[in-house]
N, CA, C and O atoms as a Tripos MOL2 file, in Angstrom:
@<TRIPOS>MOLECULE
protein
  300   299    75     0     0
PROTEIN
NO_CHARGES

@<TRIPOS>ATOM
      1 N          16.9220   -8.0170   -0.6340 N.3       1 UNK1
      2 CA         16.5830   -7.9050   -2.0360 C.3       1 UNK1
      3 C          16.6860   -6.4420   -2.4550 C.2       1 UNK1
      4 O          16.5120   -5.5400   -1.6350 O.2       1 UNK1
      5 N          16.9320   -6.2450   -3.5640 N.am      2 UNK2
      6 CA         17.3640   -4.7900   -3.9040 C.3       2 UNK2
      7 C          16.7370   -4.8920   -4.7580 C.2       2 UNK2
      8 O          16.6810   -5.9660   -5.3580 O.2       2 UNK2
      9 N          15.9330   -3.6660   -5.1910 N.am      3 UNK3
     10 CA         15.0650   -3.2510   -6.4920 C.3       3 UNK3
     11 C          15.5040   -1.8530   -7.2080 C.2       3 UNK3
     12 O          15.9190   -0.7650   -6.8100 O.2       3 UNK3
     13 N          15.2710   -2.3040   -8.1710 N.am      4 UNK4
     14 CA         15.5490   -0.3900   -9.3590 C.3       4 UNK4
     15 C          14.4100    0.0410   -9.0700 C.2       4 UNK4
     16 O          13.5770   -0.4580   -8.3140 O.2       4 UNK4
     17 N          14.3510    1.1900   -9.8070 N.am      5 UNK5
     18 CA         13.3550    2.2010   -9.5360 C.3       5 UNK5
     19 C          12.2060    2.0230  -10.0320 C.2       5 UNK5
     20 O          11.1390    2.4850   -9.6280 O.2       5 UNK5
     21 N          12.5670    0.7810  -11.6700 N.am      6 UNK6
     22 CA         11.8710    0.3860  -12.3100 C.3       6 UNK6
     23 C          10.8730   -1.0110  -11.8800 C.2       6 UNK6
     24 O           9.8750   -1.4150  -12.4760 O.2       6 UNK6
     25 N          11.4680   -1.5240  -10.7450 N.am      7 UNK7
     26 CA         10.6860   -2.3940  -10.3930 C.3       7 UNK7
     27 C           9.7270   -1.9550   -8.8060 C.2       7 UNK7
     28 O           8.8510   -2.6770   -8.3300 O.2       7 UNK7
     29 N          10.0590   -0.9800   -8.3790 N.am      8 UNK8
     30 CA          9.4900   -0.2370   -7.4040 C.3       8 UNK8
     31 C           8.5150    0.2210   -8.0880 C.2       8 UNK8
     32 O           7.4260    0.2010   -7.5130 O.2       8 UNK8
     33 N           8.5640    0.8370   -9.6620 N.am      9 UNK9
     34 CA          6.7920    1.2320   -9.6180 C.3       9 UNK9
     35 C           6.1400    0.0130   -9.9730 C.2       9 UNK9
     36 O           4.9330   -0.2280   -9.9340 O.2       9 UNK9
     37 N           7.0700   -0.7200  -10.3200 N.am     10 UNK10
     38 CA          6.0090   -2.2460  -11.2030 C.3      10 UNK10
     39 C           4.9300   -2.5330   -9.7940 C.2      10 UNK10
     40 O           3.7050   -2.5980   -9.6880 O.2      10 UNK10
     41 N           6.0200   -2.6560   -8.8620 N.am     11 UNK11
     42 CA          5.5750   -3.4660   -7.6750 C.3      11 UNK11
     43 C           4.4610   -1.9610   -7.0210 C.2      11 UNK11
     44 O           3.4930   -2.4430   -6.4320 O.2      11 UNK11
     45 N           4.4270   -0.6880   -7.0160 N.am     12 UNK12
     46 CA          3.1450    0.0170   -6.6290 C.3      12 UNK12
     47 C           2.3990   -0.4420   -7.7310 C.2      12 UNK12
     48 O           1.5560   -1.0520   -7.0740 O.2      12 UNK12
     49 N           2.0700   -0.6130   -8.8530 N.am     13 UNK13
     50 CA          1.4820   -0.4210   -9.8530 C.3      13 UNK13
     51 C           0.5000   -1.6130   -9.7540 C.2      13 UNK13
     52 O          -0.6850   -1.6050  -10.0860 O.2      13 UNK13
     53 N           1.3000   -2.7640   -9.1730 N.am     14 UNK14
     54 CA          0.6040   -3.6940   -9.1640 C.3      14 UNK14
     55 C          -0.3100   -3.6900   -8.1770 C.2      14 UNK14
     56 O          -1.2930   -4.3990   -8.3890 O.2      14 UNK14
     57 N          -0.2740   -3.0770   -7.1230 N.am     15 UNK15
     58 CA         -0.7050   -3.0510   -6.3040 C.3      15 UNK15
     59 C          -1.9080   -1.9420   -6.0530 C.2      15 UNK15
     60 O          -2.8360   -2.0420   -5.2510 O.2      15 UNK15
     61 N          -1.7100   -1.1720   -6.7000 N.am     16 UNK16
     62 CA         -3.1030   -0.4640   -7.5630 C.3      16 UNK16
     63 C          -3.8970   -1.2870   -8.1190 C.2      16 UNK16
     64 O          -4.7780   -1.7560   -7.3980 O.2      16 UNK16
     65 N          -3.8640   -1.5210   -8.9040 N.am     17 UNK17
     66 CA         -4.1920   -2.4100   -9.8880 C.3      17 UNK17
     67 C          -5.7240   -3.3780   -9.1530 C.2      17 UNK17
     68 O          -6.9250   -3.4680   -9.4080 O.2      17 UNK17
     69 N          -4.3860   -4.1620   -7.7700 N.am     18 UNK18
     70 CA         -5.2950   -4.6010   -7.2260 C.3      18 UNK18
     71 C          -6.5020   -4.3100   -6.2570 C.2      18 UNK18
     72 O          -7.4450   -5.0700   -6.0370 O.2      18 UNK18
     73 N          -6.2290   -2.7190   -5.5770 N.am     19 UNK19
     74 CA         -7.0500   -2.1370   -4.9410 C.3      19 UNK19
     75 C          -8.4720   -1.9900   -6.2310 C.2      19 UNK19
     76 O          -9.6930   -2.0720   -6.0960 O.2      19 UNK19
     77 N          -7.7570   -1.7910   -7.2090 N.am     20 UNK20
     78 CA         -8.9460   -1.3160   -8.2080 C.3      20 UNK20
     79 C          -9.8960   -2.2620   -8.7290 C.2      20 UNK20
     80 O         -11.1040   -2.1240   -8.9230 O.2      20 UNK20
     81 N          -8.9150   -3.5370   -8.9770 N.am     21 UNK21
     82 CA         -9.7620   -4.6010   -9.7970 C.3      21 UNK21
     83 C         -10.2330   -5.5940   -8.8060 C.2      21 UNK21
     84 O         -10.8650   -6.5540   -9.2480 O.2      21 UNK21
     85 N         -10.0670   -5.5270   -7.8020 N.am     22 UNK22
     86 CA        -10.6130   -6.6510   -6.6420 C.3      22 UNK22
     87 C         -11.0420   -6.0800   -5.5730 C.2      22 UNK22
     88 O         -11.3250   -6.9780   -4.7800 O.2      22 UNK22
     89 N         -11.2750   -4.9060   -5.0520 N.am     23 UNK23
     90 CA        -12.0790   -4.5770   -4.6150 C.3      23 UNK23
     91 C         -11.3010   -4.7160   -3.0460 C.2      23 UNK23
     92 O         -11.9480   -4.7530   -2.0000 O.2      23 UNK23
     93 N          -9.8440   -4.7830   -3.1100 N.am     24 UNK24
     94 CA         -9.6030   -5.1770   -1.6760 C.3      24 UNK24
     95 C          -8.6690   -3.7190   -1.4780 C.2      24 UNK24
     96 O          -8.2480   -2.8800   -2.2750 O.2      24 UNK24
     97 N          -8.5840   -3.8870   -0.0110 N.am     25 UNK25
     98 CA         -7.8820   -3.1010    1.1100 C.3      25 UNK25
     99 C          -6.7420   -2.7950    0.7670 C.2      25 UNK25
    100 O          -6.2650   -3.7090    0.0940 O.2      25 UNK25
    101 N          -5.8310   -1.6860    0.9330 N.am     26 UNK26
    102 CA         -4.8360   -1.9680    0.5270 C.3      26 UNK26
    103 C          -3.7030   -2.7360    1.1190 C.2      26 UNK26
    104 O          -2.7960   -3.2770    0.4870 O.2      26 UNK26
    105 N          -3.8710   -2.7140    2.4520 N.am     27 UNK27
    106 CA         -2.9650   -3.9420    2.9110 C.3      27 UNK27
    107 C          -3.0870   -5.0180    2.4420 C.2      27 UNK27
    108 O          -2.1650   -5.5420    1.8160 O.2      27 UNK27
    109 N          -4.3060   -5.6290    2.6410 N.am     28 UNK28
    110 CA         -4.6800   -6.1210    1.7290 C.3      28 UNK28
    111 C          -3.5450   -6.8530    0.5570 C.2      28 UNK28
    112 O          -2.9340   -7.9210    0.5150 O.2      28 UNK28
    113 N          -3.6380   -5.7490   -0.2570 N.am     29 UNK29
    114 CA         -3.5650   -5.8220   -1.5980 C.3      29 UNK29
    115 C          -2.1050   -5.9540   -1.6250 C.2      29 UNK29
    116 O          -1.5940   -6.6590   -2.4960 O.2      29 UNK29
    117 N          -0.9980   -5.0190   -0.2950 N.am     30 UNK30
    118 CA          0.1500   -5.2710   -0.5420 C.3      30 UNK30
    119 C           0.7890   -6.3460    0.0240 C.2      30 UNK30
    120 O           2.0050   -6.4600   -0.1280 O.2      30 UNK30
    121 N           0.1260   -7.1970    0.6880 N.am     31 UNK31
    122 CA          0.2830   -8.8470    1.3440 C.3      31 UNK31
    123 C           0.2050   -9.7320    0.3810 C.2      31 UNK31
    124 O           0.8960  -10.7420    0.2470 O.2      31 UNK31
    125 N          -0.8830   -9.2370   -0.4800 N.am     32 UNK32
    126 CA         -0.9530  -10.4830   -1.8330 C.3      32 UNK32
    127 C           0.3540   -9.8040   -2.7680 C.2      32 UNK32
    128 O           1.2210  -10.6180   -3.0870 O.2      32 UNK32
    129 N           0.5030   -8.6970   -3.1210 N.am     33 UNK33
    130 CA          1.5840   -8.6910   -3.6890 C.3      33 UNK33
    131 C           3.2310   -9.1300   -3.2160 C.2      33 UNK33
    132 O           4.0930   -9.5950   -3.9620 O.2      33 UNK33
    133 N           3.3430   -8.8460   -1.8550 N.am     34 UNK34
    134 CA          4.6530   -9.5130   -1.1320 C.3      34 UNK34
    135 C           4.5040  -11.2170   -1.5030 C.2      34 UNK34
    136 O           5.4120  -11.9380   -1.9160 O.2      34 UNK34
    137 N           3.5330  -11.4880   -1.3110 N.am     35 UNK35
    138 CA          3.6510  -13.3530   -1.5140 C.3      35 UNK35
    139 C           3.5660  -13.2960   -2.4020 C.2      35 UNK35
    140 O           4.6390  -13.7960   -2.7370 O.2      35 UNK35
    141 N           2.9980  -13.0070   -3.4360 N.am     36 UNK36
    142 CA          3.4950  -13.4630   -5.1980 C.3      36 UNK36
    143 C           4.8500  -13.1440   -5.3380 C.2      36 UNK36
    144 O           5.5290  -14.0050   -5.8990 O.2      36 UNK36
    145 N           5.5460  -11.8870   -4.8840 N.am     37 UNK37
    146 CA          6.8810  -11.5440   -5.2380 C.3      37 UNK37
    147 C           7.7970  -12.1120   -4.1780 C.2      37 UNK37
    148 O           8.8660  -11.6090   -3.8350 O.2      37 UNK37
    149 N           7.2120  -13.3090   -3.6590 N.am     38 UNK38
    150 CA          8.1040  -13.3030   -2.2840 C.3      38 UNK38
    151 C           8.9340  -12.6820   -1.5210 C.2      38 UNK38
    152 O           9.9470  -13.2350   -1.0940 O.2      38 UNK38
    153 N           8.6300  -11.5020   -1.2590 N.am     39 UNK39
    154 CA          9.3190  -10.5240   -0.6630 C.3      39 UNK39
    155 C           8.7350  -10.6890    1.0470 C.2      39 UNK39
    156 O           7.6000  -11.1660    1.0560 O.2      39 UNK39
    157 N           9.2130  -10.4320    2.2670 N.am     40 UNK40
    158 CA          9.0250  -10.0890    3.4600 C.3      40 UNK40
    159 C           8.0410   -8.7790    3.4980 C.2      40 UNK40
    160 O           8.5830   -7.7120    3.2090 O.2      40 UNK40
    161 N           6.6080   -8.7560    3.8360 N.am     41 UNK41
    162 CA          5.9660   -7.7170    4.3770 C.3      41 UNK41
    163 C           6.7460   -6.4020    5.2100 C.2      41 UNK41
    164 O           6.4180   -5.2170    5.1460 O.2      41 UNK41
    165 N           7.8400   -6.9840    5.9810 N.am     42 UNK42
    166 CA          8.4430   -5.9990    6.8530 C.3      42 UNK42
    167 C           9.0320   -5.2390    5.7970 C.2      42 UNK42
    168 O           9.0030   -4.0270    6.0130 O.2      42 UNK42
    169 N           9.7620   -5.7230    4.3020 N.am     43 UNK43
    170 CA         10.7300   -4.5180    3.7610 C.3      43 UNK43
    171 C           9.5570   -3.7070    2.6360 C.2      43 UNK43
    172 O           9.8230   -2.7190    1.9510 O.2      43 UNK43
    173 N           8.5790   -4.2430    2.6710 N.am     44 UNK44
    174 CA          7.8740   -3.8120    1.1900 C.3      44 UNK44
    175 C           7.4020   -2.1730    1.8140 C.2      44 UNK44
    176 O           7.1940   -1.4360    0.8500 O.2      44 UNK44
    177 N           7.2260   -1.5710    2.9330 N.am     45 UNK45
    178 CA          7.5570   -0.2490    3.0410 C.3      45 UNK45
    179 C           8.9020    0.6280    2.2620 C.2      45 UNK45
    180 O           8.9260    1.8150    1.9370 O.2      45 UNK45
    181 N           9.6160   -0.0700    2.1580 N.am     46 UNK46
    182 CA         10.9820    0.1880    1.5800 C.3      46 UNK46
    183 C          10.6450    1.0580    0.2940 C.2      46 UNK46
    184 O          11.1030    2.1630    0.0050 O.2      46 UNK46
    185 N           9.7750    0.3210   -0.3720 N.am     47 UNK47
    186 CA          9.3640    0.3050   -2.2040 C.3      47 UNK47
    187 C           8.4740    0.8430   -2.2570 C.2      47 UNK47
    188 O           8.6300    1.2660   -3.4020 O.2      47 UNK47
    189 N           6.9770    1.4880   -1.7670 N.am     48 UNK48
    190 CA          6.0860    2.2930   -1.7220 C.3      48 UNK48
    191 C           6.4640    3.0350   -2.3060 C.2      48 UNK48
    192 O           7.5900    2.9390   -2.7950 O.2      48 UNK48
    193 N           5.6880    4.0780   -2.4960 N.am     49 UNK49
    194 CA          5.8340    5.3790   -3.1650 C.3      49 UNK49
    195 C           5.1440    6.4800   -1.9670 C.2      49 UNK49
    196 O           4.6250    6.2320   -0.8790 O.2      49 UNK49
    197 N           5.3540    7.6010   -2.5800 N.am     50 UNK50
    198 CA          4.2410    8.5410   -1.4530 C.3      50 UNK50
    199 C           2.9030    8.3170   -1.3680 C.2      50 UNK50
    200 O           2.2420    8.0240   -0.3720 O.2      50 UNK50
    201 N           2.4450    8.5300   -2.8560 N.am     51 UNK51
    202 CA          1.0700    8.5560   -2.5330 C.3      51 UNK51
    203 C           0.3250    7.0560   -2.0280 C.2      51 UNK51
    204 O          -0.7940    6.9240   -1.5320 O.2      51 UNK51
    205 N           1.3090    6.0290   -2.3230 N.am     52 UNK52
    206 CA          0.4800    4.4670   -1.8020 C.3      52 UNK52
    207 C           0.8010    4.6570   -0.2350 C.2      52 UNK52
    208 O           0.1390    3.9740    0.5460 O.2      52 UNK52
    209 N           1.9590    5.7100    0.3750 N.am     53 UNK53
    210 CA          1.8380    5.7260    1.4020 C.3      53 UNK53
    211 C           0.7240    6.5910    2.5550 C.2      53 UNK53
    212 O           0.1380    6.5400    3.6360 O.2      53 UNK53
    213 N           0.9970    7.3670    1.3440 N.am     54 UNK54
    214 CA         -0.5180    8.6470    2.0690 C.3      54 UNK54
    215 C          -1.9230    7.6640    2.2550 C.2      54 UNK54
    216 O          -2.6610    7.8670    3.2190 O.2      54 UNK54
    217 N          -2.1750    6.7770    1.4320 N.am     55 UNK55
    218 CA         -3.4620    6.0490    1.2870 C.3      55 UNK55
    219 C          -3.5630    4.8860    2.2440 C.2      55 UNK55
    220 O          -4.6020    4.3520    2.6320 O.2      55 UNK55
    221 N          -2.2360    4.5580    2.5850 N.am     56 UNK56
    222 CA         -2.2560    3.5360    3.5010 C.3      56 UNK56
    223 C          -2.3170    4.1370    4.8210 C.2      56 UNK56
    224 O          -2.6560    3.3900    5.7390 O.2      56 UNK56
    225 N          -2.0140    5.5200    5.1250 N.am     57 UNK57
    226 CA         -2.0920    6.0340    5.9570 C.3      57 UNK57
    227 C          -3.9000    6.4170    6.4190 C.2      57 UNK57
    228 O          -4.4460    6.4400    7.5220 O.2      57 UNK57
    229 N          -4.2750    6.6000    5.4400 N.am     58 UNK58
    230 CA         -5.7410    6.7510    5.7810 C.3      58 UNK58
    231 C          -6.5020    5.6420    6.0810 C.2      58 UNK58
    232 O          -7.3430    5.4900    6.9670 O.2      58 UNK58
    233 N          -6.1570    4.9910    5.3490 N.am     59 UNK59
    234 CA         -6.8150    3.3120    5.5410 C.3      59 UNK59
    235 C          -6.4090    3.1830    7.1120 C.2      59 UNK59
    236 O          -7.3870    3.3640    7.8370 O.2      59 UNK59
    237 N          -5.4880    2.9770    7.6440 N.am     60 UNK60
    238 CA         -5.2110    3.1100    8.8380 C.3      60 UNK60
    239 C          -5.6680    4.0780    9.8120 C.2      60 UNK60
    240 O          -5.5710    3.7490   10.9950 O.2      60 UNK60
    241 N          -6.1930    5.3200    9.5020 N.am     61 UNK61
    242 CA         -6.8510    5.9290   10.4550 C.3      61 UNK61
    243 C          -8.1790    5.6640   10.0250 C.2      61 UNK61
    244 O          -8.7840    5.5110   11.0860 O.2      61 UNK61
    245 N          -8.9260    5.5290    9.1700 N.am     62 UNK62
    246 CA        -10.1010    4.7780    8.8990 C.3      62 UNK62
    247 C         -10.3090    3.4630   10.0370 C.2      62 UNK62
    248 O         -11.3530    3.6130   10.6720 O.2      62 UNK62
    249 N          -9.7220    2.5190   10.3290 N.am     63 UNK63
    250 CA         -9.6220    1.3590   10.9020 C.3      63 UNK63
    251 C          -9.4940    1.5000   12.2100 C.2      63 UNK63
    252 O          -9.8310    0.6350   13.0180 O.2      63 UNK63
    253 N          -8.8360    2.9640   12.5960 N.am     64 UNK64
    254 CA         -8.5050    3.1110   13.8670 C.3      64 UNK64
    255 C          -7.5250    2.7740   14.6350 C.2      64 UNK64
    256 O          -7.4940    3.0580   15.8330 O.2      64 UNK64
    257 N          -6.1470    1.7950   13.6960 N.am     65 UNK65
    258 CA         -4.6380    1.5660   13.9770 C.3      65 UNK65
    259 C          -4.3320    2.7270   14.0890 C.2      65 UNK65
    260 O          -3.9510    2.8470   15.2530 O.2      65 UNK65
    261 N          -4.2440    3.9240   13.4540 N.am     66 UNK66
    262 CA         -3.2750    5.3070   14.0650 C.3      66 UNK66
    263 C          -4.0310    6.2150   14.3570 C.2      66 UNK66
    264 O          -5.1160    6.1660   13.7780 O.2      66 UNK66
    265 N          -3.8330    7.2780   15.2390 N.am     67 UNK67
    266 CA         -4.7690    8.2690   15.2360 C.3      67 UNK67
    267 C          -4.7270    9.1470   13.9740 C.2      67 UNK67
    268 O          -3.8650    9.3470   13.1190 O.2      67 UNK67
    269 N          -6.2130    9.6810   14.2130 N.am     68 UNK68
    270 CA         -6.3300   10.5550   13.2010 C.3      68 UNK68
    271 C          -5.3530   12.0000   13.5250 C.2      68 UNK68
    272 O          -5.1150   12.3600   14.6780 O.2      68 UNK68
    273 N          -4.8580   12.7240   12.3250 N.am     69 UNK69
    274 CA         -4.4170   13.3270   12.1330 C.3      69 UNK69
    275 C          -4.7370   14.5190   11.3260 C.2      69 UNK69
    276 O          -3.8730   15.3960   11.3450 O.2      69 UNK69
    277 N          -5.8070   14.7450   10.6120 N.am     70 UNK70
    278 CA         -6.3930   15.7100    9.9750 C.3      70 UNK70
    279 C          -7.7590   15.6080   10.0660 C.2      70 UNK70
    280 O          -8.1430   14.4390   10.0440 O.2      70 UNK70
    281 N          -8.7280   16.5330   10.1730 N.am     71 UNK71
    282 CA         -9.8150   15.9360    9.8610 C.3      71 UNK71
    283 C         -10.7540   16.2660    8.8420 C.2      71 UNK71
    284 O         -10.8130   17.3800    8.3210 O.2      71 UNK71
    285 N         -11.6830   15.0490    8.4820 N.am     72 UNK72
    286 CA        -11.8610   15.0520    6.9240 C.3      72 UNK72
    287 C         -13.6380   15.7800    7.1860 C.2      72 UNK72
    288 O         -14.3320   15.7740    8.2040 O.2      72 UNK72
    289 N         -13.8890   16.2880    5.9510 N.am     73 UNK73
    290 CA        -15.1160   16.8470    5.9270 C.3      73 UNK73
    291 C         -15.7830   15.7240    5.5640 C.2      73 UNK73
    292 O         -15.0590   14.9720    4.9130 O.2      73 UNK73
    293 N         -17.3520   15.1500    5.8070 N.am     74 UNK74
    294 CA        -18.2520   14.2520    5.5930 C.3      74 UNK74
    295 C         -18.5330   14.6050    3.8370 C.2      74 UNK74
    296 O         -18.6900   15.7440    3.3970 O.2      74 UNK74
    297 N         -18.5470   13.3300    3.0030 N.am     75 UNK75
    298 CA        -18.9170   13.3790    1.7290 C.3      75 UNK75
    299 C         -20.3230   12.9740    1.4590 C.2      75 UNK75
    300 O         -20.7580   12.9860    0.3080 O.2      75 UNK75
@<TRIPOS>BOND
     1     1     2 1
     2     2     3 1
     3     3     4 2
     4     3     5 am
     5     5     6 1
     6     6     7 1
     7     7     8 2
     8     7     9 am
     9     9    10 1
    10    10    11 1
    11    11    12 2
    12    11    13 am
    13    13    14 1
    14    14    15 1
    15    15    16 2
    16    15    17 am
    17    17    18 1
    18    18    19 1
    19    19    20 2
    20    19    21 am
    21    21    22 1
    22    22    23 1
    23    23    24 2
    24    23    25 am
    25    25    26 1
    26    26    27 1
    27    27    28 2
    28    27    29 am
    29    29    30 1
    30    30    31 1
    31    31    32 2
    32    31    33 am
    33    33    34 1
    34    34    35 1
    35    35    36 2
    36    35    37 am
    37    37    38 1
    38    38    39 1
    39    39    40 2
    40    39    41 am
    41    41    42 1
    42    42    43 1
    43    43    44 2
    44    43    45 am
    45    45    46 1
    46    46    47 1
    47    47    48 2
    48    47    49 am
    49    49    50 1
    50    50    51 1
    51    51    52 2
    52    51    53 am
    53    53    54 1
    54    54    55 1
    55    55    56 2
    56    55    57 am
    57    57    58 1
    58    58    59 1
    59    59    60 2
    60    59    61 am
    61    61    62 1
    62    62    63 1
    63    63    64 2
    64    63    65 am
    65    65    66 1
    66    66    67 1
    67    67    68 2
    68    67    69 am
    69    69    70 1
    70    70    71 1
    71    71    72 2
    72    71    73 am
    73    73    74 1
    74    74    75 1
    75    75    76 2
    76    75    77 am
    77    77    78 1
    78    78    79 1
    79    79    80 2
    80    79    81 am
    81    81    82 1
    82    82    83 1
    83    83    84 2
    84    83    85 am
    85    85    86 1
    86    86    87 1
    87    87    88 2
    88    87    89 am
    89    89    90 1
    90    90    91 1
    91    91    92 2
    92    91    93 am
    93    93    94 1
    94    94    95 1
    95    95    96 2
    96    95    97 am
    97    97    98 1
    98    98    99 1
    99    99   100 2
   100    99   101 am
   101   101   102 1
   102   102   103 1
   103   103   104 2
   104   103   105 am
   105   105   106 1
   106   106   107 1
   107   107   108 2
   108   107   109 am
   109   109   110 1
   110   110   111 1
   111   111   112 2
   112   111   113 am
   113   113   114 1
   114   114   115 1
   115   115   116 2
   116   115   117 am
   117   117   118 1
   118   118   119 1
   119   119   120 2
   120   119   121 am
   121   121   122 1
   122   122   123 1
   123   123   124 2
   124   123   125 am
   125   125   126 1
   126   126   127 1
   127   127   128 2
   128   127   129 am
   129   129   130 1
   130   130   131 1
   131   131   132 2
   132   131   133 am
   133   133   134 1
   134   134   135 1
   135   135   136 2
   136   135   137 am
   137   137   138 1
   138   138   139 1
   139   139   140 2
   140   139   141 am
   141   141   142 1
   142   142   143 1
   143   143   144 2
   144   143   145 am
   145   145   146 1
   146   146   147 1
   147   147   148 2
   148   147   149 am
   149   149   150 1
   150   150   151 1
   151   151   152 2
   152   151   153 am
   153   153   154 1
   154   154   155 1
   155   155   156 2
   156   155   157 am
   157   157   158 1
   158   158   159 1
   159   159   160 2
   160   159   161 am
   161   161   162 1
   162   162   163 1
   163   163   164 2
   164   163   165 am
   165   165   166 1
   166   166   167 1
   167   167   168 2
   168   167   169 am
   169   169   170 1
   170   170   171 1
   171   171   172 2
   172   171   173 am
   173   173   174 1
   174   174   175 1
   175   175   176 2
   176   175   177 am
   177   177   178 1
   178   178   179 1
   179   179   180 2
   180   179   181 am
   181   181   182 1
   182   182   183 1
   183   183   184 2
   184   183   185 am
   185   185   186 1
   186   186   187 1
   187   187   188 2
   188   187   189 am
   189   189   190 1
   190   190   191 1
   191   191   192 2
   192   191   193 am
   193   193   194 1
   194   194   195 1
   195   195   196 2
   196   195   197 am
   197   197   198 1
   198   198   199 1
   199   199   200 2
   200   199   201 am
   201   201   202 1
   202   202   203 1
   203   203   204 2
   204   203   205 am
   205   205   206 1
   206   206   207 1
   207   207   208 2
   208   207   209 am
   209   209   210 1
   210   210   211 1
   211   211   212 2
   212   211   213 am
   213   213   214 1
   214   214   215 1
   215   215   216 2
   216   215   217 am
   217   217   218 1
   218   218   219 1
   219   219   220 2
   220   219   221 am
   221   221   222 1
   222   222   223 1
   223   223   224 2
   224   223   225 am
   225   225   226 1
   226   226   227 1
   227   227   228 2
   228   227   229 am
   229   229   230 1
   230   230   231 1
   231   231   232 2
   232   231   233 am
   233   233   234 1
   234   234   235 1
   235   235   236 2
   236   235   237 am
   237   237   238 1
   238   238   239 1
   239   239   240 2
   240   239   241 am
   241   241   242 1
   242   242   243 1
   243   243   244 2
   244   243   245 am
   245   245   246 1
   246   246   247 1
   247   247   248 2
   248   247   249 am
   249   249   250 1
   250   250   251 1
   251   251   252 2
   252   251   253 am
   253   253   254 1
   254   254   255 1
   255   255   256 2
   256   255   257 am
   257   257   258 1
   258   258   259 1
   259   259   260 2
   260   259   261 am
   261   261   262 1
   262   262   263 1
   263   263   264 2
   264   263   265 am
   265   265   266 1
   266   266   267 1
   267   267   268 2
   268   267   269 am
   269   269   270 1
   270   270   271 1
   271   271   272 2
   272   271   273 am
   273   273   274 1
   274   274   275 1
   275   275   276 2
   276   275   277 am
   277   277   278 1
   278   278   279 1
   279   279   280 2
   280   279   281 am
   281   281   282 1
   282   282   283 1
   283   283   284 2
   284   283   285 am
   285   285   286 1
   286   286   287 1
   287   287   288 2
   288   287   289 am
   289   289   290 1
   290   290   291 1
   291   291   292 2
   292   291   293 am
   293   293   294 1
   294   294   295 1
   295   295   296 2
   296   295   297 am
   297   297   298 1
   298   298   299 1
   299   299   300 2
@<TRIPOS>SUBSTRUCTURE
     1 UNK1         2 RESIDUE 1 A UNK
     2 UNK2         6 RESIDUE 1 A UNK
     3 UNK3        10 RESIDUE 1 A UNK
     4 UNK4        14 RESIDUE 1 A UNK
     5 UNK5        18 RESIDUE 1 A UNK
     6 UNK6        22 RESIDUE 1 A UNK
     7 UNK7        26 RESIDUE 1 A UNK
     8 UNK8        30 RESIDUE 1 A UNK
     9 UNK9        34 RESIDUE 1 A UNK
    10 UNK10       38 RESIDUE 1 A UNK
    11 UNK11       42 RESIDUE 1 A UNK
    12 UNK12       46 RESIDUE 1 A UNK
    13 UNK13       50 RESIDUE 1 A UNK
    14 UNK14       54 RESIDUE 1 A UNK
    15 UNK15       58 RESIDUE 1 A UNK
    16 UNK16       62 RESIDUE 1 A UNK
    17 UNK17       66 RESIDUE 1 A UNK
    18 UNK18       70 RESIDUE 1 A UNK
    19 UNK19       74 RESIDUE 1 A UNK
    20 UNK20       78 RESIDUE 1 A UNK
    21 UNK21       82 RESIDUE 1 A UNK
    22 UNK22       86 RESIDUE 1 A UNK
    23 UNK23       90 RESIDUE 1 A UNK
    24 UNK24       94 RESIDUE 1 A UNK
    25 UNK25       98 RESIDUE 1 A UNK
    26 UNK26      102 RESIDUE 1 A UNK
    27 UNK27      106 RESIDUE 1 A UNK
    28 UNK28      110 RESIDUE 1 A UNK
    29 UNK29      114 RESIDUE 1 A UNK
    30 UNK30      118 RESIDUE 1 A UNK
    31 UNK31      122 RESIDUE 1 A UNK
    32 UNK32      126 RESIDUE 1 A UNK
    33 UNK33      130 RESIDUE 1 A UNK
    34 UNK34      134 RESIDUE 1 A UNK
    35 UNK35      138 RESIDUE 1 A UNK
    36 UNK36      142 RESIDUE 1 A UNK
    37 UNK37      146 RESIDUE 1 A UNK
    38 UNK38      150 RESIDUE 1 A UNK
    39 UNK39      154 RESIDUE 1 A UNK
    40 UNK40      158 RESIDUE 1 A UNK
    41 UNK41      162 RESIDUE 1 A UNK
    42 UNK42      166 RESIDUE 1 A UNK
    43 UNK43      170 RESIDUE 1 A UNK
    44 UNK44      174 RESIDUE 1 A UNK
    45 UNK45      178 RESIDUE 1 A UNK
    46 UNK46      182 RESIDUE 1 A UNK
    47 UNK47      186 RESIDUE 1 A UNK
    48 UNK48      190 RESIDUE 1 A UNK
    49 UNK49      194 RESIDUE 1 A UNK
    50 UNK50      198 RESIDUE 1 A UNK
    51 UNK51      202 RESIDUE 1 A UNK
    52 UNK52      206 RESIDUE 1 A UNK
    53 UNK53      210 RESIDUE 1 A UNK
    54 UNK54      214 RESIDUE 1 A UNK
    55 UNK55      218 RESIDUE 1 A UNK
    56 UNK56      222 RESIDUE 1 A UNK
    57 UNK57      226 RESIDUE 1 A UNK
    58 UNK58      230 RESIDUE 1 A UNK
    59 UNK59      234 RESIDUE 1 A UNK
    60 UNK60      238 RESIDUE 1 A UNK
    61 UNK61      242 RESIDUE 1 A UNK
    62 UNK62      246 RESIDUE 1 A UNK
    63 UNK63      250 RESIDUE 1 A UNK
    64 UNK64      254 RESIDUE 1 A UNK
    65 UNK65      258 RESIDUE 1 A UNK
    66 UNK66      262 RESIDUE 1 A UNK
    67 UNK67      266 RESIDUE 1 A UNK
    68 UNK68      270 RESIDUE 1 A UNK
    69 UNK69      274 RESIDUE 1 A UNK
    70 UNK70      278 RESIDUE 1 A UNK
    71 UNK71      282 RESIDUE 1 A UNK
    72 UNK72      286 RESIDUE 1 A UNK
    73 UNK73      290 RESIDUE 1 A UNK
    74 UNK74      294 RESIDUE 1 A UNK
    75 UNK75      298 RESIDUE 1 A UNK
């Protein structure tokens, strides 16, 4: 499947959207968006943007799938 540039932010956007208004994860959030758009989980890295990638990256060292890589000051 091939996307414009214009449907690459639709598809982050939406996916904001849902971190924000439902309260979920962002994997999460980009699993429910691959099955509404029927797209394959494996390519939807493809279409990210940076910063949904930077965030997924933390979520992931949060969880403990990757190591940490920076470390964060306590809030």
């Amino acid at each position: 499947m091939v996307f414009t540039e214009q449907q690459k932010k639709h598809f982050c956007r939406m996916i904001e959207e849902r971190v924000m208004n439902s309260n979920l994860t962002y994997i999460d959030a980009i699993l429910e968006c691959c099955d509404q758009m029927n797209l394959e989980p494996e390519t939807a890295g493809k279409f990210l943007n940076s910063p949904l990638k930077e965030k997924l990256m933390v979520e992931f060292e949060d969880i403990n799938l990757l190591p940490k890589t920076k470390s964060q000051l306590p809030i």
